[in-house]
N, C-alpha and C positions, 0 to 999 in steps of 0.2 A: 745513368739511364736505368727504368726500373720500369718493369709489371705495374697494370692497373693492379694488379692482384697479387699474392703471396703464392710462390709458383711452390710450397711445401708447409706442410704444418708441424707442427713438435709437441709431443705430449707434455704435461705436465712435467711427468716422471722423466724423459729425456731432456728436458731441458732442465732441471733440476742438476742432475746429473753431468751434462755440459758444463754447467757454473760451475761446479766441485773440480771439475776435471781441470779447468781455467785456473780456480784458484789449488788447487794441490800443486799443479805441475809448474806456475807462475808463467801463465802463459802472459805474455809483453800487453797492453795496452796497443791499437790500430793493429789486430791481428783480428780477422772474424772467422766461425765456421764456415770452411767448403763445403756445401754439396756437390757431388758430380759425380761423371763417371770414370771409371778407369778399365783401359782397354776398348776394344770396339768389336764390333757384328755380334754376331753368338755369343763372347765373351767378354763382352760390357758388364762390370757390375756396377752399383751404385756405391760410392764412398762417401764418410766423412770426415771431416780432420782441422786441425787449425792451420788457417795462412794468410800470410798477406793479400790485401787489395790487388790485385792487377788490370791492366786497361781495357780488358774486354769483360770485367766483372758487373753484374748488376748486384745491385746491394738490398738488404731487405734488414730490415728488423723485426722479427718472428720471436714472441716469446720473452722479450728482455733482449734478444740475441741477436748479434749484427753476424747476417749470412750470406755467404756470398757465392754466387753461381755463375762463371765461366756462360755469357750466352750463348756458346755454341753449345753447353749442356741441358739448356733449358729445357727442350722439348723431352729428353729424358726423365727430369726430377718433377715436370709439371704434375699436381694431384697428387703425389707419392707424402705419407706419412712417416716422423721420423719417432723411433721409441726405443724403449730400454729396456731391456728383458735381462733380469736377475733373476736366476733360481738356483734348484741343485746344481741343474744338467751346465749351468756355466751363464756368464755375462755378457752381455755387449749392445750395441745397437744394431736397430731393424728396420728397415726400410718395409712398408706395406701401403698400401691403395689409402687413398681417405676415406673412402666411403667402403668400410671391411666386410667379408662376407666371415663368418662365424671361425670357419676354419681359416683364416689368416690372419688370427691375432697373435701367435708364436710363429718366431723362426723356424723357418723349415728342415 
């Protein structure tokens, strides 16, 4: 089961960045990216990571990238942008809005 729609999007740069991370680490062949949440109320945050398929997964192909969202996380990750922020101050990925306001292009 899946979305008329792509319930996230991936930049360039994190998806890029994804494939590297796939191929360094040798991550297995039918493994895709999770998006979702970990925790809940006030301290829900947004994760991502690689994992197996499971039975309440919808699957997406976003970017080259087979991702998969738990649909009880949907309403969470719906509209949310996925990206990769490299600089001095450190690495990682970032979850922001799709449609950005000027001040939420860097992690906060």
């Amino acid at each position: 089961m899946t979305l008329p729609f792509e319930p996230v999007t991936i930049s360039p740069r994190a998806a890029d960045e994804i494939k590297l991370i796939r191929e360094n680490k040798g991550i297995p062949d039918g493994y895709g990216l999770r998006v979702g949440i970990r925790g809940g109320g006030c301290g829900a945050k947004l994760v991502v990571g690689f994992d197996r398929q499971r039975d309440n997964d919808l699957t997406y192909t976003i970017s080259g990238i087979t991702v998969l969202v738990d649909k009880h996380h949907t309403v969470y990750v719906v509209g949310k942008h996925i990206d990769f922020y490299d600089g001095a101050d450190g690495r990682g990925f970032f979850f922001r809005d799709s449609d950005p306001r000027p001040d939420t292009l860097h992690p906060g």
